[in-house]
Phi, psi and omega in degrees: 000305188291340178275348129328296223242336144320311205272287190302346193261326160343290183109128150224156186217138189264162179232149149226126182286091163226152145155185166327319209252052185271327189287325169308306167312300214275289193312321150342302183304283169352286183321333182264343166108049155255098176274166194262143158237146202358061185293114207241138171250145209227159181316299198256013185194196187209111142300182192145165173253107145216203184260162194331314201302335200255346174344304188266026191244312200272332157322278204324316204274356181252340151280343152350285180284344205069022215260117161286134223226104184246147193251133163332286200184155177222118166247102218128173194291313180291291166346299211270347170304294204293314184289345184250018170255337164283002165253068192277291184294029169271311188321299175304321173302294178268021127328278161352287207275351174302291186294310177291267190330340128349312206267322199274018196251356185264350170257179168269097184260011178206132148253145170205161199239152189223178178074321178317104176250320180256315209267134192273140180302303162342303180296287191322305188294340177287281191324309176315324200266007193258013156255359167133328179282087161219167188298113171107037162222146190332111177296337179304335198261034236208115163242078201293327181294346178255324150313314150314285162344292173311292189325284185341328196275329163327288185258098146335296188308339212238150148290355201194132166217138141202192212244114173260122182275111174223080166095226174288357193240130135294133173244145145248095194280139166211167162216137198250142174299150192260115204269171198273129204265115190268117177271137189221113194285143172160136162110162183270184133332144161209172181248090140351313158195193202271142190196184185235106135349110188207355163241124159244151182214092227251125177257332159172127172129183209269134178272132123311328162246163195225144181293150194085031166266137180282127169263160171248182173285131207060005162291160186270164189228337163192136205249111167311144163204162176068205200275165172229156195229134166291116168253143155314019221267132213262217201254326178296337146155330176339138179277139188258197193265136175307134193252183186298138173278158179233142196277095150224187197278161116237146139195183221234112191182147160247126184243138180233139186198194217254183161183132205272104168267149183204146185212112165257138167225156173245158201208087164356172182245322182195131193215133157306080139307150152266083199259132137337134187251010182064024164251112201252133144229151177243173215235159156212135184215251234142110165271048174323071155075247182253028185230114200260137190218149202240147175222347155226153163064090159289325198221154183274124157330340192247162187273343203227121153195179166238118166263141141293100160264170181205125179279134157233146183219137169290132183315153164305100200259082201048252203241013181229130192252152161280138168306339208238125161243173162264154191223114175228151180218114141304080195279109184266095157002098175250150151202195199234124154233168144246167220234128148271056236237155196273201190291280176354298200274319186319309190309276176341335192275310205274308194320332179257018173265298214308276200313312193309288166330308195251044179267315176296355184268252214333090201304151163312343186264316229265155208262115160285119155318270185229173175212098159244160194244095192251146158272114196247178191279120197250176186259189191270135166102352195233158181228128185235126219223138174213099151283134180249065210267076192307095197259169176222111205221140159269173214252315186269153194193134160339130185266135202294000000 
């Protein structure tokens, strides 16, 4: 943290480096007691980091050598000084908007409520301002864990309540009592996906397939008659007492059988990725409506990133937004590299791209058969891998 913040009151300025004399030029540096902060060497140059201080020092040593000396990105507090003394009533301004977002950040100016399905937010919030929760009042004055209590106590309905701070917004987390739920058999069977039938097991209604018969997905598998019976269940999960049937179709049964997965992928020998090198900087600036005004980091350090941005804003106070966001943009590093792999890893590589796939096909019950792996006729330089996996599942399932 503190080395951070060291970094940032320094001044850094990042560089590259090309020409003949980059080795000659480096050691030069040394010599003279300039240190490299994450210095990378690229096919066709030499990066880095350093500080402001040493800049004009690493000029001389770079004409020196015959080295051509470029600058990146400049980063730190000595940058943003200099660019910000010609703006001095910008400056004053936004001192203002600071000092105002400060002042109103101590208060609660927004509730909002989650979890909530039967119990109306109207209701919660009401309830919330008679313990104590209403808007524009000091948050130091908040016992929000004992105002979570009351609430509770309040509303009969919700079982869990508690009070969350996040900026100018409360959340109120609730979980509501769970009533008792009713499950209901009707309709016919039909088949989850096409499989080989090998148990049929008819607890009521008519069967239509027989085992060792092939199914596709939506056939039907055992056909309703008769009555349909209702059940109960209470919050633990229990069968309750049976209530009266009602005439409609149902039935009832497990059909289980076999059923066939397959996943193919290819995988190169040798390719360009773009990987992160786990070098992050943020940029933070002032959002004035549609005009983004940047005050650290305007352009990313790197010649390669990825940018993140993120808004912070005061909640919406009925039909009026504050004009002024915060702005952070997050330059995460990338570079291209390239990758070689032998036949082996090339294999291994697609067989756990293959497997990744069908771990989301496949349910958590059901009992693998067989597993195999083919190799299939690849192109020169490529591996072509088709996993193949034999379950034993059930078929049937209610038609939606």
């Amino acid at each position: 943290m503190f080395s951070k913040i060291f970094r940032y009151v320094q001044g850094r300025v990042y560089i590259k480096v090309r020409g003949e004399g980059v080795s000659a030029f480096l050691n030069q540096a040394l010599k003279d007691g300039i240190i490299f902060y994450n210095g990378r060497e690229l096919p066709d140059s030499f990066v880095a980091e350093i500080n402001t201080r040493d800049f004009s020092t690493l000029r001389k040593a770079a004409k020196e050598n015959g080295v051509k000396l470029n600058i990146r990105a400049k980063y730190g507090f000595p940058f943003v000084a200099l660019r910000w003394q010609r703006r001095k009533g910008l400056m004053i301004g936004l001192f203002i908007i600071f000092a105002a977002l400060a002042v109103l950040s101590q208060f609660v100016i927004s509730v909002t409520v989650e979890g909530n399905e039967r119990v109306p937010e109207s209701k919660i919030i009401a309830e919330a301002q008679k313990v104590g929760l209403n808007k524009w009042t000091l948050k130091n004055g908040l016992n929000l864990d004992q105002m979570s209590k009351q609430l509770q106590e309040n509303i009969p309905d919700l079982v869990w309540v508690t009070m969350e701070e996040r900026g100018t917004n409360i959340r109120i987390r609730v979980v509501e009592k769970t009533l008792p739920q009713k499950v209901i058999y009707k309709g016919d069977l039909i088949a989850a996906k096409t499989g080989f039938v090998e148990d049929v097991i008819v607890i009521q209604g008519i069967p239509v397939v027989k085992e060792g018969q092939i199914v596709k997905k939506g056939q039907v598998l055992i056909k309703a008659s008769g009555g349909m019976t209702e059940y109960s269940f209470d919050v633990g999960g229990k069968a309750g007492a049976k209530q009266n049937a009602v005439d409609a179709p149902a039935a009832k049964g497990f059909v289980r059988g076999r059923v066939w997965y397959s996943s193919e992928k290819k995988v190169p020998h040798t390719e360009d990725i773009t990987e992160k090198t786990g070098n992050v900087a943020h940029g933070w600036g002032i959002k004035i409506k549609d005009r983004v005004i940047m005050i650290t980091n305007q352009k990313s350090p790197y010649s390669e990133s990825i940018q993140e941005t993120k808004s912070y804003a005061l909640p919406v106070w009925r039909n009026w937004r504050f004009p002024v966001e915060i702005i952070q943009i997050q330059y995460e590093e990338t570079q291209r590299v390239h990758v070689e792999r032998t036949v082996s890893v090339a294999k291994e590589l697609a067989e756990t791209l293959a497997r990744e796939e069908l771990k989301g096909k496949i349910p958590p019950e059901a009992k693998v058969l067989q597993d195999k792996v083919r190799v299939l006729s690849s192109e020169k330089g490529v591996e072509f891998i088709r996993v193949e996996i034999e379950t034993f599942e059930e078929l049937a399932v209610y038609r939606q």
